[in-house]
C-alpha positions, 0 to 999 in steps of 0.5 A, spaced: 813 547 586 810 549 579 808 544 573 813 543 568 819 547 573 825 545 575 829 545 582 832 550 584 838 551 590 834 551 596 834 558 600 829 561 604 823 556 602 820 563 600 815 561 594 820 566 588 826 564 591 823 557 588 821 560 582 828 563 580 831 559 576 826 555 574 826 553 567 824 549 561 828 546 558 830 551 552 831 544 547 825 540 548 820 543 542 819 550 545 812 553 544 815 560 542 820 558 536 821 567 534 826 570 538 821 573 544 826 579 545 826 581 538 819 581 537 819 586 543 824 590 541 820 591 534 814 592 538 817 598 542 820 601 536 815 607 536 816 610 543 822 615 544 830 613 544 831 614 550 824 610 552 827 604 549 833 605 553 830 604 559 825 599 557 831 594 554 835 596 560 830 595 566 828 588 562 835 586 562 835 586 569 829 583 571 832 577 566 838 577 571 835 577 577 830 571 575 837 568 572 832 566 565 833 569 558 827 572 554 825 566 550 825 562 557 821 566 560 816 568 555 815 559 553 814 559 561 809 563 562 805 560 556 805 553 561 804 558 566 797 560 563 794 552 562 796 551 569 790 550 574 794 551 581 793 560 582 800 560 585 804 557 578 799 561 573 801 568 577 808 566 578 810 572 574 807 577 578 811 573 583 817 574 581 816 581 578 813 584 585 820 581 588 824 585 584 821 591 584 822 590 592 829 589 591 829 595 586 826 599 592 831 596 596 837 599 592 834 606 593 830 607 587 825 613 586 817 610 586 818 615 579 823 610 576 819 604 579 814 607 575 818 606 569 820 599 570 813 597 572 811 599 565 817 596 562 817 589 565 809 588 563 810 591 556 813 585 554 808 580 557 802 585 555 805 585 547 806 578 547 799 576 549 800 575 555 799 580 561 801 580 567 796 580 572 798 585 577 793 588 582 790 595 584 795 596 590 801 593 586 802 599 582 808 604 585 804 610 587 808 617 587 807 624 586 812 624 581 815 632 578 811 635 574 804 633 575 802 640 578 801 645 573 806 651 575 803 658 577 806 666 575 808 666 582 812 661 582 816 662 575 816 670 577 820 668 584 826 665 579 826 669 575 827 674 581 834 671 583 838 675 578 841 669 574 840 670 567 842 663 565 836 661 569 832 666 567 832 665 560 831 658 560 825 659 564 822 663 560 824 660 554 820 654 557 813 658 559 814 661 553 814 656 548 812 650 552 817 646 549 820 640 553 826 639 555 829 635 549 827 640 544 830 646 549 837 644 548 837 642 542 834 649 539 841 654 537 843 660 536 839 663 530 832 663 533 835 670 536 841 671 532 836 671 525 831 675 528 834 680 531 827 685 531 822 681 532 818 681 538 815 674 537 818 669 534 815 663 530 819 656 532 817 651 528 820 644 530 819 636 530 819 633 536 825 629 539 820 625 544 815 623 539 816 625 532 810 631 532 811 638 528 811 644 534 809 650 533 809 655 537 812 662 539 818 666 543 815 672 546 818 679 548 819 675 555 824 670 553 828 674 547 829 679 552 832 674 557 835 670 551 838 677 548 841 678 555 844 671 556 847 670 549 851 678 551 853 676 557 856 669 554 859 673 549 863 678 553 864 673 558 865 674 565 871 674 571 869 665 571 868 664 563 872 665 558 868 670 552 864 666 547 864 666 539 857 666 539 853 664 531 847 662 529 850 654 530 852 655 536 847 651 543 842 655 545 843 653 552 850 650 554 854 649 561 859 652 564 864 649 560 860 651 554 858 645 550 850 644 550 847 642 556 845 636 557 837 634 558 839 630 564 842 636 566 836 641 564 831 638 567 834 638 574 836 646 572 828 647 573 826 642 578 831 645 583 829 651 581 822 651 583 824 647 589 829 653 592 822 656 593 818 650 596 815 649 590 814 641 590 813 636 584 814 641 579 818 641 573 819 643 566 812 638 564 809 643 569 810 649 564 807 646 558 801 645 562 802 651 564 802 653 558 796 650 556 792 653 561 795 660 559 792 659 551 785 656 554 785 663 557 786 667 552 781 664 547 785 660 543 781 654 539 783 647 542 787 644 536 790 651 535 793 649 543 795 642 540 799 646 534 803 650 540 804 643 544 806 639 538 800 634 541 798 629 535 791 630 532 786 625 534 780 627 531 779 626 523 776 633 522 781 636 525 785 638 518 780 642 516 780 646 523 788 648 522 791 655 522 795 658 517 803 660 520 800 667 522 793 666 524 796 661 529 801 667 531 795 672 531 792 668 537 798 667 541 800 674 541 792 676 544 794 670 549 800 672 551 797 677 557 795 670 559 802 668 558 807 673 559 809 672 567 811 680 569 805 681 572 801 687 568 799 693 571 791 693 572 790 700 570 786 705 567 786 713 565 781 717 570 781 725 569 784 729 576 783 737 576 789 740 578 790 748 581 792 751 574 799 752 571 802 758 568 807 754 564 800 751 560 798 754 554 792 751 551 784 752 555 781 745 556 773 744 555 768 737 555 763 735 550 758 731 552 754 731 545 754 732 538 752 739 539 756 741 544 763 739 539 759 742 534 759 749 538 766 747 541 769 747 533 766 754 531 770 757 537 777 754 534 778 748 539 781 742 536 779 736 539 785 732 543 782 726 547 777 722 548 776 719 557 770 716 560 766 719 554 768 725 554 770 729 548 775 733 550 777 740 546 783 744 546 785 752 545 791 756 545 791 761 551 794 766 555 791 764 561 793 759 565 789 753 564 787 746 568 792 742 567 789 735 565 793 730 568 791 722 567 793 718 574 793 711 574 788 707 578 789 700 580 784 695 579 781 695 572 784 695 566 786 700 561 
């Protein structure tokens, strides 16, 4: 047994099985006199609601599985840490390895053990005194959303010929956005901007607090457009919508916002139907991030796309106006956009003359030569490969110039 720990019932004679229950006697002058719990709770404060949820809730089941309460926990680890016996010193690592097992057990997912890894240290870490894990103790996964998705991939969904789906899809490629703030986006992006071929969407992060910027590009209001039409007509399973500017931009089935539960897992199976693994709406962003970085825009440009926090004390000074950041997205947006661009050029073919054509073609090679062409009545027409070209009415069939599309380069 430890210093200072009480008996507990004997099970197994297993180390934590020892140790569960095991406390000092909250009465004789703790060594810790504020709450343990409340500090923590202030301490966490600045992560995301839903982040705190799951910390608060992860932590309350460890407390029920070792059977102590916070500040118990909390004042023993501090006896703990004076302790020569390595055993007690690391009794906490001990019984947090315990639980991940028996949480393991149970079927959790090695992303949520991830989840309740981070949560369980954060309260010894922000209370001075960490939890000694080792390398190995970490729960490895490839968890949704550390690979960055491709155009093949999302042009795959967008090819099942589900407009619901297809518009959120889009939707994330275009803007990036996490899944918190597409479901909380309305109607009025679309519905205010009826004629716009970008739209500028400026929002505060629900995640973290920080101001996006980014933008809907012709993809995603086209796929916008057509799935609010088809929400307002109805179909033979859903009832005709009152679409206005208040009105969710993605619902369910029974027409009340989608959740970002349901959402995420939306997009996740999506990219799954088309054996694509560990990808998700994160997938996207970096995605995103990757298009913007091709399509030559300043680094804390993309972070004003992303809604990332700005690190750097001259990044104020390097910071676009609303139409110099929407200048630069609209000359990445080939980078972007996922119907693949056709890559090609004008070539002149001659074709056998026409009798229906009534203008004669001749080339200009130099200055002197359009000079001459001009004193002859030509006018000048087109520009191709370098080559001036000049027309005139005629009575005799002429070549015909006919521009063919050649693949593999660009236009």
């Amino acid at each position: 047994m430890g210093e200072g720990v009480g008996q507990t019932e004997s099970t197994s004679g297993l180390l934590t099985a020892l140790y569960k229950g095991a406390i000092v006697n909250p009465e004789a002058s703790p060594i810790y006199t504020k709450n343990a719990l409340d500090y923590w709770y202030n301490e966490i404060q600045l992560k995301a609601k839903g982040t705190q949820k799951n910390y608060k809730d992860y932590f309350q089941r460890f407390l029920e599985y070792i059977n102590m309460n916070a500040d118990q926990v909390l004042n023993l680890r501090i006896q703990d840490s004076k302790s020569d016996n390595m055993q007690t010193k690391h009794r906490f690592e001990s019984l947090f390895l315990d639980f991940l097992s028996e949480c393991k057990s149970k079927g959790y997912t090695n992303g949520t053990l991830q989840s309740i890894y981070a949560a369980i240290r954060s309260f010894f870490e922000l209370h001075y005194y960490p939890l000694q894990m080792r390398k190995k103790d970490y729960p490895k996964t490839t968890a949704n959303g550390v690979r960055r998705a491709t155009q093949k991939a999302i042009l795959e969904i967008t090819q099942e010929e589900n407009p619901s789906l297809t518009a959120k899809i889009l939707t994330a490629n275009d803007t990036g956005m996490g899944v918190s703030d597409l479901r909380a986006l309305n109607c009025d992006i679309i519905l205010d901007n009826p004629d716009k071929d970008f739209i500028m969407i400026t929002k505060r992060r629900i995640k973290t607090g920080d101001i996006i910027k980014t933008f809907l590009g012709e993809e995603s209001i086209n796929a916008l457009k057509k799935y609010i039409e088809i929400r307002t007509k109805g179909t033979p399973k859903i009832n005709p919508e009152t679409i206005t500017g208040k009105s969710p931009l993605f619902v369910t089935h029974k027409q009340k916002r989608i959740s970002r539960e349901c959402l995420s897992s939306t997009i996740e199976q999506a990219f799954l139907r088309h054996e694509e693994k560990h990808m998700s709406a994160h997938s996207i962003r970096k995605k995103l991030q990757t298009n913007l970085e091709k399509g030559g825009m300043n680094t804390n440009w993309i972070d004003q796309v992303l809604g990332h926090k700005l690190v750097n004390s001259r990044d104020a000074y390097s910071l676009p106006t609303d139409e110099e950041l929407k200048e630069a997205y609209v000359n990445a947006y080939p980078c972007i956009k996922i119907t693949p661009q056709e890559p090609l050029t004008k070539t002149a073919k001659i074709q056998e003359p026409q009798q229906e054509t009534n203008f004669d073609v001749i080339e200009t090679h130099n200055l002197e030569e359009a000079k001459t062409a001009l004193s002859k009545g030509y006018k000048y027409a087109d520009t191709i490969d370098g080559i001036r070209l000049y027309t005139k009415p005629t009575n005799h069939p002429i070549t015909k110039i006919n521009y063919q599309l050649t693949e593999g380069q660009n236009g």
